[in-house]
N, C-alpha and C positions, 0 to 999 in steps of 0.2 A: 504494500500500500504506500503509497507516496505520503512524505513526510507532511505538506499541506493537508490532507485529507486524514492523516492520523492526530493532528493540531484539532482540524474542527469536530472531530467526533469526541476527541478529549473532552473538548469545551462542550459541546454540548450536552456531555455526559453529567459536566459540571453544572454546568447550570441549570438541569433536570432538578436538582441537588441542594441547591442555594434556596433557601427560606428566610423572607423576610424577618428581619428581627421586630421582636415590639418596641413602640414607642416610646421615651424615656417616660418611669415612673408604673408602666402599665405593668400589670403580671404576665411572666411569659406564659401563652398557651400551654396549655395541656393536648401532649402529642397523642392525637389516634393511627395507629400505625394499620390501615390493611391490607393483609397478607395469607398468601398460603400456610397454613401448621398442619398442626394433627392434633387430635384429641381423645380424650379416649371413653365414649358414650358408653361403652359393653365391657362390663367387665372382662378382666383374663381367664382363660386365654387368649380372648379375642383381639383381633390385631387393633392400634389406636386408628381413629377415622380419618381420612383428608379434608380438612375444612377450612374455609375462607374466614378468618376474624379480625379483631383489633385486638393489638396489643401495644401500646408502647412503649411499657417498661425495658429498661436499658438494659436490668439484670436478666432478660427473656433470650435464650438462645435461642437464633436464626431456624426459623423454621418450626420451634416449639412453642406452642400455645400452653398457659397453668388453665385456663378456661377455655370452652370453645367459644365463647362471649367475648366482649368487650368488657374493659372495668367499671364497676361501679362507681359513678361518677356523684357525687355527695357535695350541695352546695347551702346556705343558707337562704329566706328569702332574702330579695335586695342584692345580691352578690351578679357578679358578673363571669360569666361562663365565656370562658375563650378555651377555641380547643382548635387545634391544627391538625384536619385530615393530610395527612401521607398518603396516597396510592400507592402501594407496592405490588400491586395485584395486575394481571394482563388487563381489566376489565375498566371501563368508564364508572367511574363511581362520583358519591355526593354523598353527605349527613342531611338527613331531615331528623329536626325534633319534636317526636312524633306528641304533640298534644298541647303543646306549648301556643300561648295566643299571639299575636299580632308577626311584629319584626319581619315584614314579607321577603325582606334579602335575604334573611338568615334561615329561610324556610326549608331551601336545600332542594327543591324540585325541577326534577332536568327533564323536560330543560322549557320548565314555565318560568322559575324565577332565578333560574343559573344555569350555564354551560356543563359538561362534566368534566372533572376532574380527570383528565389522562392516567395514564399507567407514568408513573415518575414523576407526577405533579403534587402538588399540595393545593389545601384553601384555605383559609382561616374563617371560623365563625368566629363571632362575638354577639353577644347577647343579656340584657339585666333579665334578670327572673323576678318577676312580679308575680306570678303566682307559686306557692308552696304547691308541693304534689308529689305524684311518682308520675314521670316521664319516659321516654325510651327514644334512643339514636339510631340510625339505622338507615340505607340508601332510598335513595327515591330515584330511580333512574327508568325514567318510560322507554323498552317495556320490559326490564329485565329486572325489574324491582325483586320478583318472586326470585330469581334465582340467585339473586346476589343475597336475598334476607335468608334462602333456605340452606344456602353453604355455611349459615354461622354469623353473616356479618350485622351482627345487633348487640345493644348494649342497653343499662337502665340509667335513669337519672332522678338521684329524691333531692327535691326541694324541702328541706326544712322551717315548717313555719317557724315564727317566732318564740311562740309560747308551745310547745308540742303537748299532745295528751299524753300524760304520766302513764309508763309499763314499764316491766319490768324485760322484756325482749322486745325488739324492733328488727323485725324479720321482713328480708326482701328474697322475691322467691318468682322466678323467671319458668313461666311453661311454655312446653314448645313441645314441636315433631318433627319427626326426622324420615326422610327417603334415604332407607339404607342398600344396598348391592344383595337383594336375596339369594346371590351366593356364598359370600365372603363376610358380606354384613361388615363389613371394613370402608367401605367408599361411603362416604356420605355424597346424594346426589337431590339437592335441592330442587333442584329443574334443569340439571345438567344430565350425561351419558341419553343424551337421545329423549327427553320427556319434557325441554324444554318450549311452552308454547303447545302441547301437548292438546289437540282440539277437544279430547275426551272432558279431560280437565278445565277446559276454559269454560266448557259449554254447563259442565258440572257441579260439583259440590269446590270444588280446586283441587290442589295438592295434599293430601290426607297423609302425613307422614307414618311410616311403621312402628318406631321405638317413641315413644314419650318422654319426656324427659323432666327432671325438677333439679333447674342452676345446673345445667349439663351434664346430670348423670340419672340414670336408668329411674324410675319413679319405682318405689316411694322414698322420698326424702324424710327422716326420722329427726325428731326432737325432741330431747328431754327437758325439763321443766319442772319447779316447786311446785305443791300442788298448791292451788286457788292464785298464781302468779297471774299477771294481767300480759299478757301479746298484743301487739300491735303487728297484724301480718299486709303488706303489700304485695298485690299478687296481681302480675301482667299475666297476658298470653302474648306471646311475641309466636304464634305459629303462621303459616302460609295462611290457611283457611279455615280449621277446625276450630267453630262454635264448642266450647265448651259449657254445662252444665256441671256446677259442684253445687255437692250437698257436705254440709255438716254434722256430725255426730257427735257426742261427748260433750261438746259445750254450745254455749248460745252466741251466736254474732253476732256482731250491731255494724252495718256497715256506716263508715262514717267521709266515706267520701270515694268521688265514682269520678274515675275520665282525669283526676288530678283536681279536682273541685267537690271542695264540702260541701255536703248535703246533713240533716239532721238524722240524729243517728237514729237506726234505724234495724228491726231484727226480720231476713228478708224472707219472703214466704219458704215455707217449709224447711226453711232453715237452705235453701239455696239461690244462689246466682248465676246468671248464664252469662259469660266471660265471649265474649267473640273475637277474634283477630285483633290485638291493635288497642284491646277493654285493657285498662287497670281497677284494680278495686282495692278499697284499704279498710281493712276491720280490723273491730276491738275485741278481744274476747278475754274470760277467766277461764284459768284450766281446771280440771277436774280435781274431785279426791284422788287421795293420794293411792296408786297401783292401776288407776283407769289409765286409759287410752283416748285420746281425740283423733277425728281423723277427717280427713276431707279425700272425699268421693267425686271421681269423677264418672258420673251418670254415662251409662251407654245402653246404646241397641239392645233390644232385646233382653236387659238385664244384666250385660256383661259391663260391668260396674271394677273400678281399678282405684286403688289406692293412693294419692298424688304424695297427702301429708298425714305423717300421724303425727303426734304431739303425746309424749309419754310423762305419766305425773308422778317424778320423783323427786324426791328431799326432804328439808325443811321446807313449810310452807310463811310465807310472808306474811306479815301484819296486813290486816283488810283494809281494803282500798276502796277507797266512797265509788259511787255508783257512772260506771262509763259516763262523758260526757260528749257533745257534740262539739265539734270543731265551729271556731267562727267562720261564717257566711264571707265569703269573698268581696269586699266593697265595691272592689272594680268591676263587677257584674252587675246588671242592670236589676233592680227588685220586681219591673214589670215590663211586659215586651205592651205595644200598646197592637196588638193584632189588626183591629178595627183601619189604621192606619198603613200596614205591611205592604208590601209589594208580594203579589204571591204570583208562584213558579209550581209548575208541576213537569215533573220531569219524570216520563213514561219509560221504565226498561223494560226491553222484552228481547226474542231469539227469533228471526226469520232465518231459516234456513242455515243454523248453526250459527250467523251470527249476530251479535250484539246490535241492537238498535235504540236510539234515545229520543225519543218522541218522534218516531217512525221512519227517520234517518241510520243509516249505518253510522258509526260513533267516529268521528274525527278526531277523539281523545283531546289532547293538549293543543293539537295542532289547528284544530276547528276554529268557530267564533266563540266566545263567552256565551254559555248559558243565559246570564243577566250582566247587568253593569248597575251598580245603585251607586247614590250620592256614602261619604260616611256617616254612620248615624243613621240607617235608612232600617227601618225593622223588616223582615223579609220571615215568611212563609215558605218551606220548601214543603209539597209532595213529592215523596217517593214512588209512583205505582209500576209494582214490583208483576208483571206479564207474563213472569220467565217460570217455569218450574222448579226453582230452585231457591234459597234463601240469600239477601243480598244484606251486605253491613255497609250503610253508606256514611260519607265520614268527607266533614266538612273542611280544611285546613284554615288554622288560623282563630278559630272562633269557637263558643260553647254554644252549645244549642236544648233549647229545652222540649221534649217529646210532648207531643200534643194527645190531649186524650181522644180517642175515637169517635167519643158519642156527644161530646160538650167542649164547649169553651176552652176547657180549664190544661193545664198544664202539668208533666208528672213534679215533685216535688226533687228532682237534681238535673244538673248539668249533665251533658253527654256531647263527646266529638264526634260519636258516632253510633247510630241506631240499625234494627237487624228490622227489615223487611221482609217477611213469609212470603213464600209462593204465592203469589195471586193475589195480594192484599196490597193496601194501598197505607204506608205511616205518614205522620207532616211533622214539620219539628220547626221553630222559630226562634232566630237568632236576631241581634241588632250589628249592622254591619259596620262593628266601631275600627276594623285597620284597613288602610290604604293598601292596593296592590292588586296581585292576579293570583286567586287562591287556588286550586286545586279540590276538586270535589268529585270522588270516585269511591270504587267499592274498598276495603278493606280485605278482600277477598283477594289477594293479589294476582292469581289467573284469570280472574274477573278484569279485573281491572286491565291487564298486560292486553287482553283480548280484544276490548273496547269501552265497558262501565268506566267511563270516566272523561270528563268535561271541567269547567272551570268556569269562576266568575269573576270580577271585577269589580274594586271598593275604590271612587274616587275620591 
């Protein structure tokens, strides 16, 4: 190779390389490094998996993941999250944080509200956190979101309110599923080896992974505990598509905040909740007498019901603790949407001939026109009517939205980023559209989405 052309491939190697420094006085970001590892979902003998994550820890040897996750990233409210995606990976990548309201730069949506991040590239977010919650990071890249999120690459994020409700554990607890190689059960294959875009799966329920998992190992995840001790458990689903249904056993829950937004707390029917793609939920509970067992169920077909979490009561038990309270009410959320005033949108999905259609067009996805465009400040009505035979999670970016009841007026009593649409039925949900930008509004379902569910709107 000529010495001229071994100069510009140096340099350009280097300047792949070169990351801006932060500006005097700011905290340097926190590096998300993503890359190929391995992990090891199945216990041994089982070989460890191939999987795409983040890691940036420095003490992390090349190629090995301690998680198949990202880290737990832990901030106060008011604080300012700066974090530096690294691409290391073949693949076009971005961070969206997933639940988080306004800041439409730092939304991380490719390519509505940014370019993607090359293989060699970096970007830097930054962003204040105004609201307390449990959050999650993760790519937003149309249309291979699904397969970038099912190789591994997700992470959580808790916002710590101010004042936090008194426990005695503060438990963060990541579900998910996994498409494993049913021969070797060694490859993790998200939507990769051939299944990527998969029409079966677009048209269907999505990607339904084989192994389960709780914080990236084989479910159930066990916890001992004083007995009558108070938990505080936050619990994501970060899976491609699996609607989850958990029920509780052994103690009572009070759910006290849903989507990253408090609600009054609350003990939910039959002592379960239904978690969809993309749902966080945060509850309080006391543990039992002491030699019992708690445990959460995850509800299945036909009866075949699985273990996710037990919760075991042993020790000394704690001095009593006054009775669960509710978290404060969000200010920055509006106390009344004024409906009567809304702009309302009904957005029709259904299936012509395998594919996706939104109010009787084939889906143009990000690329199309806006759904709507409102003033900011503008209250908005969404219908969902849901055509297709299958269940849809549609999921607003940027904003909380309150689920409309079916038969009246009135409203459910918590915030949601995103609500589950039954086959054939039609949900509405109403938001005030307080941040500037091009939001992103698709299924949560992310073969759904990949496929065509998904469209966008505009807050001037």
């Amino acid at each position: 190779m000529p010495l001229a052309s071994t100069r510009r491939a140096f340099l350009a190697g280097v300047g792949a390389l070169v990351l801006p420094l932060p500006a005097l006085g700011e905290p340097a970001p926190r590096i998300l490094e993503a890359r190929a590892g391995k992990a090891r979902l199945l216990p041994e003998p089982a070989a460890a998996t191939d999987i795409l994550g983040f890691d940036g820890a420095s003490d992390s040897p090349p190629g090995v993941l301690r998680t198949p996750y990202g880290p737990l990233l832990r901030f106060k409210q008011g604080d300012t999250l700066s974090a530096r995606l690294v691409n290391k990976t073949d693949l076009p990548m971005s961070l969206h944080w997933h639940g988080m309201r306004g800041d439409n730069a730092m939304d991380g949506v490719v390519p509505l509200t940014q370019a993607p991040v090359p293989p060699g590239g970096s970007f830097d977010y930054r962003r204040t956190l105004n609201d307390p919650g449990l959050f999650c990071y993760r790519p937003s890249v149309f249309p291979r979101t699904g397969e970038l999120m099912g190789r591994g690459l997700k992470g959580l994020v808790v916002v710590d309110e101010a004042t936090p409700l008194a426990s005695d554990a503060d438990l963060v607890v990541m579900l998910d599923d996994w498409r494993l190689d049913s021969k070797s059960l060694a490859h993790a294959t998200g939507a990769v080896d051939g299944d990527f875009g998969d029409p079966a799966e677009a048209r269907g329920a999505g990607r339904i992974g084989t192994l389960l998992t709780v914080n990236g190992a084989s479910a159930p995840e066990t916890h001992e505990m004083a007995p009558g001790a108070r938990a505080r458990l936050r619990l994501a689903n970060l899976a491609n598509a699996r609607i989850m249904v958990l029920s509780f056993e052994g103690v009572k829950p009070y759910v006290v905040a849903i989507d990253s937004q408090p609600c009054d707390a609350f003990v939910p029917v039959r002592q379960s909740i239904p978690v969809a793609p993309g749902a966080r939920f945060e509850l309080m509970f006391d543990m039992p007498a002491a030699g019992a067992t708690a445990r959460v169920i995850l509800r299945g077909t036909e009866g075949r019901d699985q273990d996710l979490l037990r919760f075991v009561a042993k020790g000394e038990a704690p001095p009593a603790r006054p009775a669960i309270q509710s978290l404060p009410q969000n200010p920055l959320l509006p106390r009344e949407i004024k409906l009567a005033e809304s702009k309302k949108i009904d957005l029709v999905i259904a299936q012509n001939g395998g594919a996706w259609t939104l109010n009787g067009a084939v889906s143009k996805a990000y690329g199309g026109d806006p759904l709507f465009r409102v003033k900011r400040g503008t209250p908005v009505t969404l219908g969902f009517d849901n055509r297709s035979g299958v269940p849809l999670v549609m999921h607003a970016h940027g904003h909380a939205m309150r689920l409309l009841h079916d038969l009246d007026d009135g409203w459910e009593p918590y915030w949601r980023n995103a609500i589950v649409a039954p086959p054939g039925k039609a949900k509405h949900v109403a938001f005030v559209a307080d941040s500037p930008g091009k939001w992103a509004l698709h299924d949560d379902i992310l073969e759904h989405e990949a496929a065509g569910v998904a469209t966008w709107f505009e807050v001037t």
